[in-house]
LODRENBA-167409 format. One line per field, with one value per residue: residue in three letters; x, y, z of N, C-alpha, C, CB in turn. Coordinates in Angstrom, 1 decimal. Glycine has a CB too. Example, Ala and Ser with C-alpha at 12.3 -4.5 7.8 and 13.67 -1.06 7.14 Angstrom:
fivo <- (ALA SER)
n.xx <- (13.2 12.8)
n.yy <- (-5.7 -2.2)
n.zz <- (7.8 7.1)
ca.xx <- (12.3 13.7)
ca.yy <- (-4.5 -1.1)
ca.zz <- (7.8 7.1)
c.xx <- (13.2 12.9)
c.yy <- (-3.3 0.0)
c.zz <- (7.8 7.9)
cb.xx <- (11.3 14.1)
cb.yy <- (-4.5 -0.6)
cb.zz <- (9.0 5.7)
% end
This chain:
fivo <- (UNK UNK UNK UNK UNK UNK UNK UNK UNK UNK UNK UNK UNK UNK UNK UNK UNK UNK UNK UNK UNK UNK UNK UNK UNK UNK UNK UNK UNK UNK UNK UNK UNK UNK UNK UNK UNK UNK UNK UNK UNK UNK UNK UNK UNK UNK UNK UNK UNK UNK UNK UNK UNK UNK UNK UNK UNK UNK UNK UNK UNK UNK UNK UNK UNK UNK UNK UNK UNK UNK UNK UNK UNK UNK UNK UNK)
n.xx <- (-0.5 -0.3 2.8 3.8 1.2 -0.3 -1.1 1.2 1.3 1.1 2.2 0.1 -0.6 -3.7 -5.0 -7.2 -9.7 -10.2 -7.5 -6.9 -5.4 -5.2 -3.5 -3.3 -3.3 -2.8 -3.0 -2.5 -1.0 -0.1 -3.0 -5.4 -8.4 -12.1 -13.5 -14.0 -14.2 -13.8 -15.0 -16.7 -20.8 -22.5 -21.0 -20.0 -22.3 -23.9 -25.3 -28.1 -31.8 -33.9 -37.5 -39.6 -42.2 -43.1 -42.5 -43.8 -45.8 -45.8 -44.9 -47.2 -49.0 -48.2 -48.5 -51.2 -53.2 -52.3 -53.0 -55.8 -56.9 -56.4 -57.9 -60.9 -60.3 -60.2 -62.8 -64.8)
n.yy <- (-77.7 -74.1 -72.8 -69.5 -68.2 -68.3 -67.1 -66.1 -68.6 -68.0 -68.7 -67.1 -65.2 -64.6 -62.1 -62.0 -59.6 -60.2 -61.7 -64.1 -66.2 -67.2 -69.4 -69.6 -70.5 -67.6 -65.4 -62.8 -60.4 -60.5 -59.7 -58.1 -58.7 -57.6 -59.7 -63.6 -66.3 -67.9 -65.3 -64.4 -64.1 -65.8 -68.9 -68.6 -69.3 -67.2 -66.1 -63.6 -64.1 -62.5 -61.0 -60.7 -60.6 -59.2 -57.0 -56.1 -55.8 -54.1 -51.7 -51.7 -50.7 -48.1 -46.8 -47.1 -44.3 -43.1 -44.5 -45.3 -42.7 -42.0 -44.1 -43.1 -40.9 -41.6 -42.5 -40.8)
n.zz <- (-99.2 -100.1 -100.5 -98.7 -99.4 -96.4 -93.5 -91.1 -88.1 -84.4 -81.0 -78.5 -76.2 -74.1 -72.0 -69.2 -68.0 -65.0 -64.5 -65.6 -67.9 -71.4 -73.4 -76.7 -80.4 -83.0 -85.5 -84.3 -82.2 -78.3 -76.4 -74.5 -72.8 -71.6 -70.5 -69.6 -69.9 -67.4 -65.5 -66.5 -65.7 -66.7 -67.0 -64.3 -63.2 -61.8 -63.2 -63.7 -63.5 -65.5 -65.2 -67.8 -68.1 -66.1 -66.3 -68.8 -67.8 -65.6 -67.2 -68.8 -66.9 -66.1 -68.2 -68.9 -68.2 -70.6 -72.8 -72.2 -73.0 -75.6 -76.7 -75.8 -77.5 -80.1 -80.5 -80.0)
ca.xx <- (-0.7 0.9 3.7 3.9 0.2 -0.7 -0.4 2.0 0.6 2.1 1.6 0.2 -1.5 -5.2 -5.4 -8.2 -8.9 -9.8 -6.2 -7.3 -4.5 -5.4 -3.1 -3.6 -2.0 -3.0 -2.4 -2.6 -0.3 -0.6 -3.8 -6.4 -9.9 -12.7 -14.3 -13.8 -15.7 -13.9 -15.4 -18.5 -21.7 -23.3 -20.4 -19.8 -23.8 -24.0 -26.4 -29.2 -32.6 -35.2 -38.6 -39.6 -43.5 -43.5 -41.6 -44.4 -47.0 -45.3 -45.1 -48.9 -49.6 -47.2 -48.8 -52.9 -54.0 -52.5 -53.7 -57.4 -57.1 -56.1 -59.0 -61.4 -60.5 -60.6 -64.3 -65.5)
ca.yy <- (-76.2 -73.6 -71.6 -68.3 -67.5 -68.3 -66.1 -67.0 -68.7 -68.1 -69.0 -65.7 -65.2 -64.0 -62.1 -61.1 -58.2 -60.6 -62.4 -65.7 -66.4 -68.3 -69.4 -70.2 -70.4 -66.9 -64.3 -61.7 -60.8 -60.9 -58.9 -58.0 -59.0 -57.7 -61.2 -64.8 -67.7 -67.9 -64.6 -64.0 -64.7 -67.6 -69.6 -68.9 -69.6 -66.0 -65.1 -62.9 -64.0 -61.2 -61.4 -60.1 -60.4 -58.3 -55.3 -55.7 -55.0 -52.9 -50.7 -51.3 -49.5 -47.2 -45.8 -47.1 -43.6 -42.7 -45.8 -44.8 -41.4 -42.6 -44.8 -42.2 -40.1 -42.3 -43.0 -39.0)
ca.zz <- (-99.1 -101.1 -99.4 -99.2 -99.1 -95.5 -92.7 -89.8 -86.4 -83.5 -79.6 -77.9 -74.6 -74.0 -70.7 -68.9 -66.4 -63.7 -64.3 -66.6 -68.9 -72.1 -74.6 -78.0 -81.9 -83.7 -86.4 -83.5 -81.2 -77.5 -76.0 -73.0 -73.1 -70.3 -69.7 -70.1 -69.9 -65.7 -64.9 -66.7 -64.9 -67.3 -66.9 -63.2 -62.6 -61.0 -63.9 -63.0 -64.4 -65.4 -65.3 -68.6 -68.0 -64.8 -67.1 -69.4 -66.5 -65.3 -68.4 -69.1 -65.3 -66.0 -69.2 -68.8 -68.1 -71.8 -73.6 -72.3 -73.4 -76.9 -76.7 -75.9 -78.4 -81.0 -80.0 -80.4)
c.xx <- (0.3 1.6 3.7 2.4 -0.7 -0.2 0.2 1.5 1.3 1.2 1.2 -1.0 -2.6 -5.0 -6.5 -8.3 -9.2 -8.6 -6.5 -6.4 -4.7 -4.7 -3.4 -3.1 -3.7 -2.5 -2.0 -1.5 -0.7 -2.0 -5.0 -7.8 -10.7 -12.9 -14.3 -14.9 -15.0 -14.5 -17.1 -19.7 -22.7 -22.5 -20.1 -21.1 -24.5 -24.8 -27.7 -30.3 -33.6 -36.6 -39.4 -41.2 -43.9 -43.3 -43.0 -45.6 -46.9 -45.7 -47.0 -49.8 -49.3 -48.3 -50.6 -53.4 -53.6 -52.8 -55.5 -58.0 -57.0 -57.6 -60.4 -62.0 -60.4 -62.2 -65.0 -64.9)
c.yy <- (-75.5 -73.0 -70.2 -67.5 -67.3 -67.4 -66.9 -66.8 -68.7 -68.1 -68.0 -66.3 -64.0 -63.1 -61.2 -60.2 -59.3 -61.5 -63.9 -65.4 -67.7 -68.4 -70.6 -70.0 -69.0 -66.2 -63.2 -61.7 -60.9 -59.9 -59.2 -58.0 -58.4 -58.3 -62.3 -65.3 -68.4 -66.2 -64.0 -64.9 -65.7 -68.5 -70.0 -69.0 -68.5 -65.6 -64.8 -63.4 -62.9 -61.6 -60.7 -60.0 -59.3 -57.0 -55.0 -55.5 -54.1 -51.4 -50.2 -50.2 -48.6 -46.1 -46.0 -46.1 -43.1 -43.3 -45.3 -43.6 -41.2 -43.3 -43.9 -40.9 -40.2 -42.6 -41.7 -39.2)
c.zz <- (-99.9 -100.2 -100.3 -99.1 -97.7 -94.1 -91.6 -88.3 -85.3 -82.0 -79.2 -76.5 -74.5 -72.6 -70.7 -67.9 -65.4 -63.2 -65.0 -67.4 -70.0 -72.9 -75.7 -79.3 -82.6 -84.7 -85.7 -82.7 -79.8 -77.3 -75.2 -73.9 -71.4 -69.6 -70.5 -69.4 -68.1 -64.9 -65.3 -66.4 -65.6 -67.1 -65.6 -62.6 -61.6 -61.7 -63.2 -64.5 -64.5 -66.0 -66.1 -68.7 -67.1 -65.3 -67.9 -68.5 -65.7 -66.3 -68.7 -67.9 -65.7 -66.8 -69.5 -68.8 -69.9 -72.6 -73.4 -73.1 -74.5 -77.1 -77.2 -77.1 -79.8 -81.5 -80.5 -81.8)
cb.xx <- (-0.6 0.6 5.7 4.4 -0.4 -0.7 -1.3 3.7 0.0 3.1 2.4 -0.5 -0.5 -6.7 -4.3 -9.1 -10.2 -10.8 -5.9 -9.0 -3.2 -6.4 -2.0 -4.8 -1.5 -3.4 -3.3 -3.7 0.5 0.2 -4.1 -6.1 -10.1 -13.3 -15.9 -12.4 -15.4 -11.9 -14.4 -18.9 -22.5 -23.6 -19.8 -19.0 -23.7 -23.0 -26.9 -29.0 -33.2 -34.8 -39.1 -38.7 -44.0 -42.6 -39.7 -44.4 -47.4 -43.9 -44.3 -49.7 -49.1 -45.6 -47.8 -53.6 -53.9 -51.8 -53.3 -57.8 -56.4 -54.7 -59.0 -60.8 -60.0 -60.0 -64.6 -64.6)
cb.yy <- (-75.9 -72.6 -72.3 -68.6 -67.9 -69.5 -64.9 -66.5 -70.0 -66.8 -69.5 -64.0 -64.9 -65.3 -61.5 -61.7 -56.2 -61.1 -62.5 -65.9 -66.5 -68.6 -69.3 -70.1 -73.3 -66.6 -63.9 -61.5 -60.2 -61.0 -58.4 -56.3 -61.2 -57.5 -61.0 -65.4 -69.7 -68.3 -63.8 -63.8 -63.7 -67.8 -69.3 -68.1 -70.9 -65.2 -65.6 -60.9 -65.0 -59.7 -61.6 -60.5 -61.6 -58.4 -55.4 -56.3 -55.7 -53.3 -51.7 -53.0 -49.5 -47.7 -46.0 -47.6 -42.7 -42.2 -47.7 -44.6 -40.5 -43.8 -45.3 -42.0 -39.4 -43.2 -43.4 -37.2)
cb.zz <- (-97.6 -102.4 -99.0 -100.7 -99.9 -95.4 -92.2 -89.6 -86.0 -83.7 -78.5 -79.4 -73.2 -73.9 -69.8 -68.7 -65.9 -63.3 -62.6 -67.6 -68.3 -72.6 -74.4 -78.1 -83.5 -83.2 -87.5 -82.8 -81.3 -76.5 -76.9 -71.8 -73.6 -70.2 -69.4 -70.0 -72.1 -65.1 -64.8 -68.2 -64.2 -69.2 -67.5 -62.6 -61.6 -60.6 -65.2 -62.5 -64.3 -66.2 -64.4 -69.5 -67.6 -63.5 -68.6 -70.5 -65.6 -65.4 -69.8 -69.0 -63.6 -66.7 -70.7 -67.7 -66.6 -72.2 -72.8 -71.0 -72.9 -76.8 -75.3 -75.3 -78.2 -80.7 -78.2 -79.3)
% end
């Protein structure tokens, strides 16, 4: 390696708001993060699934009377 061109690593600490402390070798110094991989809900199996078919039937009820009326007046 050449010296002189690399930037300098140093130990620093990650914290998170719910209190997770990760350390690891960066260019940065220390600093706060919202969510880690112990509080966010894919990792702690708390994820919510959504039922992204129901939204679209939803939506379709929602707006059927202006889709027909479209329809309609396409037809005339």
């Amino acid at each position: 390696m050449k010296k002189g061109i690399h930037p300098k690593l140093n130990w620093i600490k990650i914290t998170c708001a719910c209190g997770n402390v990760i350390e690891t070798l960066s260019t940065r110094k220390d600093y706060n993060v919202e969510i880690c991989s112990a509080c966010h809900p894919f990792f702690t199996g708390k994820q919510k699934l959504v039922d992204s078919a129901g939204k679209i039937e939803k939506f379709r009820k929602k707006y059927e009377t202006f889709m027909k009326k479209d329809e309609e007046a396409k037809k005339n």
